[in-house]
N, C-alpha and C positions, 0 to 999 in steps of 0.2 A: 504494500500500500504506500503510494508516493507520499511527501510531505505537502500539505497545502499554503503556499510561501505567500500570497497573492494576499489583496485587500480585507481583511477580518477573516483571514486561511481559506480563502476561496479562488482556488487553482494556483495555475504557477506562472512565470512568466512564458511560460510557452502559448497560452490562451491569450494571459494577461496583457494584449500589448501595451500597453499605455496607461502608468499610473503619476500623475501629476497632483502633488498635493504644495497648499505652502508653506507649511510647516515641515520640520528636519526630520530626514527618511531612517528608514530601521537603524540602519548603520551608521548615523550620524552624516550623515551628506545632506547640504543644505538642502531645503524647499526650493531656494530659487540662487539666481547667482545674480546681482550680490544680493545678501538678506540683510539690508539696512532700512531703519523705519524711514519709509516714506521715498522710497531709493526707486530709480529708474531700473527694471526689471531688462537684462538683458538673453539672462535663458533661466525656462523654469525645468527643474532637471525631472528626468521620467525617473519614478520610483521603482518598475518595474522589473528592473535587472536587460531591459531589452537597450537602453540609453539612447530613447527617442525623442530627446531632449527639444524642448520648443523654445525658438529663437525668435529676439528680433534684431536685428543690429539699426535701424535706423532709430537715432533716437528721437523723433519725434512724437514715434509709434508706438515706443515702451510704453508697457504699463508701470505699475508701483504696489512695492511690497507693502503691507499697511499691519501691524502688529496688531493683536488684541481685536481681532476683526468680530470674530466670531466663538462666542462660547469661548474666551480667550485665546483661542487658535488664530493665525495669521490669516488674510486672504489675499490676490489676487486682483489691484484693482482697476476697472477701464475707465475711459474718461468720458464715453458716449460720444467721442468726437473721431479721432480714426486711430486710437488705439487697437495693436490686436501683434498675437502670437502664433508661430506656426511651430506644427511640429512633421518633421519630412522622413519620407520613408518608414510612412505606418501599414503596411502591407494588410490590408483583409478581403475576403469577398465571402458570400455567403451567409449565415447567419453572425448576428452581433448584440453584442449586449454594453451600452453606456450608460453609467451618469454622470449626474454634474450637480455641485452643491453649488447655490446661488444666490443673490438678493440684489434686486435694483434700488437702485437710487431713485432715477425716473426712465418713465420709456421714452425717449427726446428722438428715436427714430421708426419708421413706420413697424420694423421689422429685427429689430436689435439681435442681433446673432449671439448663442450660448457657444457652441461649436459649430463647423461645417468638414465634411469631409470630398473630398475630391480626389480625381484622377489625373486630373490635368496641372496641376500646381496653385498656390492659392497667392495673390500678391493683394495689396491694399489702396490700392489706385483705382483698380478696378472690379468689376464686377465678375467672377467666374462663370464661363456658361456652363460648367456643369456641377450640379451639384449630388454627388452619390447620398448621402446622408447628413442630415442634419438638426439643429434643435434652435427655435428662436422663440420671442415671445411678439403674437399681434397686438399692434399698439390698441387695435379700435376696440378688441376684445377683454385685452388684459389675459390673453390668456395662452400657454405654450402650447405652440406648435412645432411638428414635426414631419420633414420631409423625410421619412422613412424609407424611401426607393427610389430610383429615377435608372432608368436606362437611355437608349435614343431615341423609344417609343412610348414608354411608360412613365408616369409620376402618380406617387402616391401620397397626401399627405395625409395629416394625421390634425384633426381639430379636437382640440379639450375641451373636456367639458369645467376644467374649474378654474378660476378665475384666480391670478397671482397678484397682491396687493406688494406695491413698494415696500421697500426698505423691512422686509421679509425674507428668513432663508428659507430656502422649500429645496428638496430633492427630488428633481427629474431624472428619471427612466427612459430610456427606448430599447426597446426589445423588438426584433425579428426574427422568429424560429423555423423561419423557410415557407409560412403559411399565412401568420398574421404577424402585422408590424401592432406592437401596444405600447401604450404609453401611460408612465405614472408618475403621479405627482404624491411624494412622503406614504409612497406604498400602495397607493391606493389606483386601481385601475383609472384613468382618466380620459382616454381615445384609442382607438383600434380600428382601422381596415384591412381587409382580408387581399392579400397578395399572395400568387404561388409561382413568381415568376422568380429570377435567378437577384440577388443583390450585385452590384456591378462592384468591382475591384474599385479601392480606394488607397491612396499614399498617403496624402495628406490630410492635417487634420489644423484646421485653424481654427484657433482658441477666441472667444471674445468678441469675436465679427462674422458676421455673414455678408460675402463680399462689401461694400463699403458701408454697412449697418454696424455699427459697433454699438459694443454691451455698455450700459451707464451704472455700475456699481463692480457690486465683488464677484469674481468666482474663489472659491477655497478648494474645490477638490474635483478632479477627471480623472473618472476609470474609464478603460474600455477592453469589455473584453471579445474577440475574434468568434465566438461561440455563442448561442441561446445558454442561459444560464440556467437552470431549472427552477423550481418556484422555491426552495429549502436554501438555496444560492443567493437568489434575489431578496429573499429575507433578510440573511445574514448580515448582505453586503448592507441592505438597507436600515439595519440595528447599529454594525458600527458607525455610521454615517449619522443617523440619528443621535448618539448617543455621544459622537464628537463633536458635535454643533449645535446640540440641545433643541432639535426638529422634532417637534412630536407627530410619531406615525399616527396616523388613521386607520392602520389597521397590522395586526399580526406583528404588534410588538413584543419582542421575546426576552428582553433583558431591563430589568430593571435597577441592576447597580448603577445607573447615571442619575438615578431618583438624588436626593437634594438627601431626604433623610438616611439612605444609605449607605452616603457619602460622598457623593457624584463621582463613581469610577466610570469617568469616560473616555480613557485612552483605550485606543490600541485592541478595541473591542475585537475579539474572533469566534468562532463557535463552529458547532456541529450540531450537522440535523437532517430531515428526513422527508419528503412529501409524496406523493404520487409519480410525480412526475419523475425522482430521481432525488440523488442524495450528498453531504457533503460532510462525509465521515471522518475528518479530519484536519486539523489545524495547525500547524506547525510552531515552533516556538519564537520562531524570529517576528510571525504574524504579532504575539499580543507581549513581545521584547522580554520572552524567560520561561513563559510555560507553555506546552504543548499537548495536545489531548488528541488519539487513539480510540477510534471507538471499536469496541471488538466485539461485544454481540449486545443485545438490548436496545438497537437505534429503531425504532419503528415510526411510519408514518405521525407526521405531528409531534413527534419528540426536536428535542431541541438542548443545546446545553454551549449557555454564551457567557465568556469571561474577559475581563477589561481591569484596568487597572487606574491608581491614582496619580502615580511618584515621575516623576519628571525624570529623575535619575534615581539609580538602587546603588545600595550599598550593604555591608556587612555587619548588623548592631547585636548587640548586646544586652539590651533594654528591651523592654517591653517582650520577656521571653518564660513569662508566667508559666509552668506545663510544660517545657521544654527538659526533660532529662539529660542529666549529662555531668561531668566532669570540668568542659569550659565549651558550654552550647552559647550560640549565636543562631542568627539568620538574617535570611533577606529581609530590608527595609521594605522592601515592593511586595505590596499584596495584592492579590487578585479576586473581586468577586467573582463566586461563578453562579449562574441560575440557569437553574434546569426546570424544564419546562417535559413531563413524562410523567402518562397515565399508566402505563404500561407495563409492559416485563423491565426488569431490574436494566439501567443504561449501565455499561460495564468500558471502561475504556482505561486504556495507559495513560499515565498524567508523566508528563514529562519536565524535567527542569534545564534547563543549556545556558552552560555557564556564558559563553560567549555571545549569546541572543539575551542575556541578560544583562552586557554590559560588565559579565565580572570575567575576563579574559585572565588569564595570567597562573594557573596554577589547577593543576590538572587533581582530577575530583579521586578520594582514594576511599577505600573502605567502606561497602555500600551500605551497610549495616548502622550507620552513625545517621545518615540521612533521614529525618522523618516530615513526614506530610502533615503539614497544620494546618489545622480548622480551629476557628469560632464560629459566632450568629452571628455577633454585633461588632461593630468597627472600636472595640474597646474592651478587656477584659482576659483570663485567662485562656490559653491554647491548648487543645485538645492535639494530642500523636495519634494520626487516622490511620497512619500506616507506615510502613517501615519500609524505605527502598530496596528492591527486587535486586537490580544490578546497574553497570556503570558503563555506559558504550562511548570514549571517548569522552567529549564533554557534557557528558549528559548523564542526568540521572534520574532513574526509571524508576516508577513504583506502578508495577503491573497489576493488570487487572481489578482496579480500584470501582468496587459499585457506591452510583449514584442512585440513588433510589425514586427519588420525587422531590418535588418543590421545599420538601423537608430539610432535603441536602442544602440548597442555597445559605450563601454565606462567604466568610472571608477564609482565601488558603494562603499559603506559603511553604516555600521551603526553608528547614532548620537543621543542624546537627548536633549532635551532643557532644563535638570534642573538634574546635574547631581549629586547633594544632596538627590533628590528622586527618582531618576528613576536612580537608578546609572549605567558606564560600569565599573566595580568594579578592585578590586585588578591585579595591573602588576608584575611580576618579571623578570628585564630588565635584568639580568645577575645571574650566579650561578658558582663560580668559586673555585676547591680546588688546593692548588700548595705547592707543598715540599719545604721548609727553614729549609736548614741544615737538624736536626733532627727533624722537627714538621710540620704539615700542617695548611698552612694559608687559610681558608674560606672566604669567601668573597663573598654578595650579595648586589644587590641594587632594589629598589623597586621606580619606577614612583607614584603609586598613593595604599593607602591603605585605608580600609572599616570593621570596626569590626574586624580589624583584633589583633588576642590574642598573638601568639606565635609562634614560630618556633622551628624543633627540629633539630639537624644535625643527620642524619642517616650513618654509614658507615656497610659496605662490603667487606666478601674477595672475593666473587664469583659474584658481582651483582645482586643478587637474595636472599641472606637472609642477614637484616638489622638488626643491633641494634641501641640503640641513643648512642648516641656519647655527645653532649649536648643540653641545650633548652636556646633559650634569646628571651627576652621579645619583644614583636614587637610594634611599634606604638600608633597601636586602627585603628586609622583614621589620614589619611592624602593625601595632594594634592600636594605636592614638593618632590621632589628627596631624596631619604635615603638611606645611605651607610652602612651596617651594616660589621662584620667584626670577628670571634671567631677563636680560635687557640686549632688544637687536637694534643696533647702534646705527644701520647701515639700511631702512628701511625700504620698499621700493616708492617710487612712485606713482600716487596714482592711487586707487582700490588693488588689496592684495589679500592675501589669505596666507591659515597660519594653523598647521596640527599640530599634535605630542606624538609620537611614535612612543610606546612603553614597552622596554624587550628584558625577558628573562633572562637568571644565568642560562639556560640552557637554551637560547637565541630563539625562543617563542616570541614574539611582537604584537602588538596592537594599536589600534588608532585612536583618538580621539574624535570628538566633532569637530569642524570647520569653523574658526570663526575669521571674520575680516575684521579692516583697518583700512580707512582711509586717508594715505598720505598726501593732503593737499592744502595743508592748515596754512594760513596768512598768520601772521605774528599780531598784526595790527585789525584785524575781523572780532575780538571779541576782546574787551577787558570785563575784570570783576574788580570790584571792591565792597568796603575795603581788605586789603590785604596784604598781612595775616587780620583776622579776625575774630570777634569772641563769638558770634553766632549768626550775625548781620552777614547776608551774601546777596550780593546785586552783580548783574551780570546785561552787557551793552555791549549788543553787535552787529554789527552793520552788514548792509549789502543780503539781506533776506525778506526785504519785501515783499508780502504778502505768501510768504512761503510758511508749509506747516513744519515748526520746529519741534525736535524732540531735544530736550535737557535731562543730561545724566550726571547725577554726581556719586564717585564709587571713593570706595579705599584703594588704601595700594595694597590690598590682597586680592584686588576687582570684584568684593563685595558692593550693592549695587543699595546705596543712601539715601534717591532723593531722584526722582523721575516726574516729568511737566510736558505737555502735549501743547506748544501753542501754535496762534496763526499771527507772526507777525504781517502789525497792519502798517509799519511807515518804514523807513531804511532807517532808525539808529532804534530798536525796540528793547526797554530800560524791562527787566526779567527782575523781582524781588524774590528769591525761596522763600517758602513758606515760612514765618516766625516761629509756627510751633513743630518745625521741624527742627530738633535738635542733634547737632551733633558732635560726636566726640571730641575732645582735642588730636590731633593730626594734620598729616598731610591728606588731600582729596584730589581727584580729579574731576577737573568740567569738564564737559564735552559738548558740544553743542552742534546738531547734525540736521540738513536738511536734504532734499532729491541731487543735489549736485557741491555742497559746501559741508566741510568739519572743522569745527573749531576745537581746539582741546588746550586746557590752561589745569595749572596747579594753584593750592588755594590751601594754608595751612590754617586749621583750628585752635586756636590758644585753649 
């Protein structure tokens, strides 16, 4: 049984061609390139594993990254005017299945395009004649539509029946299973016409526009997959999507940890489950970033079983380990709700842990017998050992055959060990941060718990994608308390560049970090603050960002993150006061002050 890698464990990227989201992929690779709030988008990277990355290089065309879009996730955003993205050499014909998370601003053109696919190439000057597939919203109606088919004789489209009100996310659907083209809006059937003619091959897939209709708000997230999905498929994908941008379904909602009282676990939702139509028995761990689930016998019609998580990043604690036996137990920071949805015979399935799909790389899992599976009910309170790891396959750790029985089961799991010297959950990196002082960039990392661990390199970039080192410092070895580490590249590029941690064992295992960039293009004379130094008064005057929307960051120098402001300056010298009842320490800080094409960055010490 393959592993299901794809969008909430639903296929792989062999189906999967096209997954574009804007927020940062399994592996730490940006949403977009660059990922600066408010920043001209120049490619948004495909998630997929296929690297069908959608571009624009004119920058008139670029959209803009925009933080905190949605349900605190990032989106995607157009200008209504002739922004738009393509993404080339998306190969399909045949059956297909896409969505697209979205919310207008306003509809400011008759026929505002979500996506379009074509065979011919798609450019932004003009109007494509042909269009294989595609999704817009009619202005006169308010309501999405869909070009579902077109050959050189046929066009089919697809009119909705429900109406999409501004500044609204809703989740569209289009599905073609070789017979009928349907369309949904947050799960729910909304158009269908009956087609049984061939779907014409498509390459291209332009994001945002329908030939010179462009989109006037956000997109957040484009799947598409090469294939009809089946209906246990189209659920799933439609729960994690829901439950990452807080869309409530209309129908055949199957997970409820993103509820508010539950705790809103809405990352990285995946699941397994089952309908008539065909089934989608497994989820792989890289899907929901550490646990994975196996279903081995008990999956029947209408059964279901979806798990999501909270933590941004996971690490290795110590605390909060009530119920855990052991000698010197620890576990994962990262919990998972799971909810199971089964009237039926016993759901029986392998729960899986992977060190490396969890972000804990570095130190290979030993002694399977120390590993056990924790449950509670409540997001709070004593841990139950459910079960005891089976065996160890590489970085993974198995606890076979684990029965869920019914909605009795739902609740919060984890993995823990009772001896975390030998059976270790290995190396964390809580944070990875590069930031412009003056003329140089300050790096900065910190690490929860380390194991064998040798060294580290700084790698930089001018494109994100080809790295050289930068420098190496020594790491650790081993340890169980908090480390700050800290290197300075004297020698920046310029321009927007980018910046990993490479982290390699004695025994030359390696790992990466996330991607972060740096903007080298600071004026000395663009931004002052005073006074300074200071006792807690901070004003900040910078010119030349008229009527531009400003982001203000003020961090430590560990690039803990103090003091954040969204404005729209309105005149060219705009006087910035921090908040009074913002207090902070005595130090040194950094400003930073960034907008689509300018970065300021100053030091600012606290008496």
């Amino acid at each position: 049984m393959h592993s299901q890698t794809g969008p909430a464990g639903v296929e792989t990227s062999t189906d999967n061609v096209l997954w574009l989201k804007a927020d940062q992929g399994t592996f730490n690779n940006a949403g977009t390139t660059p990922s600066t709030a408010g920043g001209a988008i120049q490619q948004w990277n495909d998630q997929s594993g296929n690297s069908k990355h959608a571009i624009q290089l004119t920058a008139g065309f670029k959209p803009t990254w925009q933080t905190n879009a949605m349900n605190g996730f990032p989106a995607v955003r157009f200008d209504g005017n002739d922004d738009g993205i393509l993404s080339a050499a998306v190969t399909t014909s045949g059956t297909v299945t896409f969505f697209a998370v979205v919310r207008s601003s306003a509809l400011s053109k008759t026929n505002p395009g979500i996506l379009q696919g074509s065979p011919t190439g798609l450019g932004y000057s003009v109007n494509p004649p042909d269009k294989s597939i595609g999704m817009w919203v009619n202005t006169a109606t308010q309501r999405i539509w869909g070009r579902g088919i077109q050959t050189s004789t046929a066009q089919r489209n697809i009119t909705q029946v429900t109406a999409l009100a501004t500044n609204t996310a809703y989740i569209a659907t289009n599905r073609y299973d070789g017979a009928n083209i349907n369309q949904y809006v947050n799960n729910t059937i909304s158009g269908t016409v009956t087609y049984d003619g061939t779907l014409r091959s498509w390459t291209d897939i332009a994001i945002g526009t329908q030939g010179t209709e462009t989109w006037n708000g956000d997109i957040a997230e484009i799947i598409v997959y090469k294939k009809s999905l089946n209906e246990a498929q189209r659920h799933i994908v439609d729960n994690y999507l829901s439950a990452k941008y807080n869309i409530t379904l209309a129908s055949n909602n199957k997970y409820n940890g993103d509820n508010t009282g539950n705790g809103d676990y809405d990352r990285n939702v995946a699941g397994i489950g089952a309908e008539a139509s065909g089934s989608n028995p497994t989820f792989s761990a890289t899907a929901t970033l550490g646990m994975g689930i196996v279903s081995k016998s008990g999956l029947g019609n209408g059964d279901y079983l979806l798990a999501g998580h909270a933590a941004a990043s996971n690490s290795v604690i110590t605390s909060d380990i009530t119920g855990l036996s052991g000698t010197n137990p620890a576990r994962w920071s990262r919990i998972w709700y799971i909810d199971v949805t089964n009237a039926g015979a016993v759901l029986q399935a392998d729960v899986e842990f992977d060190m490396v799909a969890g972000g804990m790389s570095g130190t290979t899992p030993a002694t399977h017998t120390n590993y056990k599976l924790l449950y509670r009910a409540g997001t709070s309170g004593a841990w139950t050992e459910v079960a005891t790891a089976n065996s160890i396959s590489g970085t993974k750790i198995i606890f076979a055959s684990y029965n869920f029985n019914n909605n009795a089961d739902d609740g919060y799991y984890t993995i823990g060990t009772m001896n975390n010297a030998v059976s270790p959950l290995p190396i964390e990196l809580l944070s990875f941060d590069a930031i412009m002082n003056n003329n140089q960039v300050d790096i900065t990392w910190a690490t929860a718990t380390e194991s064998n661990n040798d060294y580290y390199t700084i790698e930089k970039s001018k494109d994100g994608i080809n790295f050289e080192t930068s420098s190496i410092v020594d790491a650790a070895g081993n340890s169980l308390s908090l480390i700050n580490y800290k290197d300075i590249d004297s020698n920046p590029y310029q321009g927007i560049s980018y910046y990993r941690l490479k982290q390699t064992d004695f025994n030359g295992t390696f790992s990466y970090s996330k991607i972060v960039s740096v903007n080298y293009t600071l004026s000395d004379d663009g931004m002052s603050i005073f006074p300074n130094p200071t006792e807690g008064e901070i004003n900040i005057n910078m010119k030349d960002l008229e009527g531009k929307e400003v982001l203000v960051v003020i961090r430590d120098i560990t690039g803990k993150e103090c003091f954040t402001k969204v404005i729209i300056s309105q005149e060219n010298q705009q006087l910035i006061a921090v908040d009074s009842e913002q207090k902070l320490a005595a130090g040194t800080y950094i400003v930073t002050a960034s907008s689509s094409n300018k970065l300021y960055s100053k030091k600012i010490i606290v008496k």
